[in-house]
C-alpha positions in Angstrom: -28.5 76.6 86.5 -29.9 75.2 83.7 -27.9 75.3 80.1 -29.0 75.0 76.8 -28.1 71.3 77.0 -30.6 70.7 79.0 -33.6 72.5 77.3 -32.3 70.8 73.9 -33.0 67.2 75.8 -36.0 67.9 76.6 -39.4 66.4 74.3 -40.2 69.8 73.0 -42.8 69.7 69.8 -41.2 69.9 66.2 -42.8 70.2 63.1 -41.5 69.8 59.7 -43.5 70.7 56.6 -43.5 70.5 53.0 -43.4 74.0 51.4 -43.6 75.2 47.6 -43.6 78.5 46.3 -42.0 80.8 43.7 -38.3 79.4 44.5 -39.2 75.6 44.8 -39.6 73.1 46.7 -37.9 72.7 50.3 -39.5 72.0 53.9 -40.0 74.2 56.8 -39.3 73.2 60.8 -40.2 74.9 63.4 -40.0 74.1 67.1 -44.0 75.1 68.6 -43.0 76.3 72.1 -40.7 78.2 70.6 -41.6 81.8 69.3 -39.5 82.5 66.2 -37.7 79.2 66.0 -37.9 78.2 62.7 -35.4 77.5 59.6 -36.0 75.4 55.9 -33.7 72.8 54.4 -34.2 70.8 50.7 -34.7 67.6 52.9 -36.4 66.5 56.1 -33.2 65.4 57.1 -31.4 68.6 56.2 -34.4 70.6 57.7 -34.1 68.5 61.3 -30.4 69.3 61.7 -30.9 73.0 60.9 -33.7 72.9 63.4 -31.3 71.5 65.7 -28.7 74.4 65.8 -31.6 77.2 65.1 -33.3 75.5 68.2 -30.0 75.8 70.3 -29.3 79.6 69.0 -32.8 80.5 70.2 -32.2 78.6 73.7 -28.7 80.4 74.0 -29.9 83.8 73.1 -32.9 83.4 75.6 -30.6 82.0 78.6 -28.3 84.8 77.4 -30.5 87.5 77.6 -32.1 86.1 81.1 -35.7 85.2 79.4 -37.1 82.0 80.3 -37.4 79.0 78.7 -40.9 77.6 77.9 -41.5 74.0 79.1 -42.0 71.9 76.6 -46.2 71.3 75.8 -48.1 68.8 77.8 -49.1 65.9 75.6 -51.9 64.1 76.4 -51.0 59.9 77.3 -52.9 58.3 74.5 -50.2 55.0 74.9 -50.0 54.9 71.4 -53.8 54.7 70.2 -56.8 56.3 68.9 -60.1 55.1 68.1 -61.9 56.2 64.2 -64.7 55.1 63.2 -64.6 54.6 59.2 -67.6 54.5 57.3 -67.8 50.4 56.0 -66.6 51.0 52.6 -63.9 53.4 53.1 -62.8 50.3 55.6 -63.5 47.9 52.9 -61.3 49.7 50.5 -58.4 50.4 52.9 -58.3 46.4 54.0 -58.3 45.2 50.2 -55.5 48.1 49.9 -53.5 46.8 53.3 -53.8 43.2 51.7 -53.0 43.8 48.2 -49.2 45.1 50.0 -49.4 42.3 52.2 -49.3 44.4 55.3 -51.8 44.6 58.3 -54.3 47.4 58.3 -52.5 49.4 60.9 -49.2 49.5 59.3 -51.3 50.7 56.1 -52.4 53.3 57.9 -49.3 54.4 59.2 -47.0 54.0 56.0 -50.4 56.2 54.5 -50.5 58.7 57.5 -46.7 59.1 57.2 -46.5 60.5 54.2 
């Protein structure tokens, strides 16, 4: 039988977002497969380890309860890449950017795409 150890190792999809509204700023997780899974915390950080014991709670009450457990969502093997195609001077612009810091145009895009 599988425990909630075992779900909670498995690559299911979370999501953390920025939030602000009439009592400030904090971030928002949620775990996709997961109907309901959800919590908030000030920080990513704090957000991610509240995500981690809401997500167990939900696996417990499930397993609990005798519901089954959704597999986590297929993800599509892209080994790491994707292709876009930039119009020249948005290219232009992001290269003197990625030089000005020094760093390669890929790591530009990452630090940019991170944030």
């Amino acid at each position: 039988m599988k425990n909630a150890k075992y779900y909670m190792s498995l690559p299911y999809t979370t999501i953390i977002e920025p939030t602000e509204d009439e009592s400030g700023f904090y971030y928002v997780g949620r775990i996709m497969e997961f109907d309901g899974c959800m919590t908030d915390g000030d920080t990513k950080e704090e957000t991610l380890q509240n995500l981690q014991e809401a997500m167990e709670g939900w696996i417990e009450t499930k397993l609990d309860h005798g519901f089954p457990i959704p597999p986590p969502a297929q993800r599509p093997d892209l080994g790491g890449n994707f292709l876009l195609k930039l119009p020249q001077i948005l290219l232009d612009t992001l290269l003197q950017k990625a030089n000005a810091e020094g760093i390669s145009l890929n790591q530009y895009a990452i630090q940019k795409l991170s944030q």
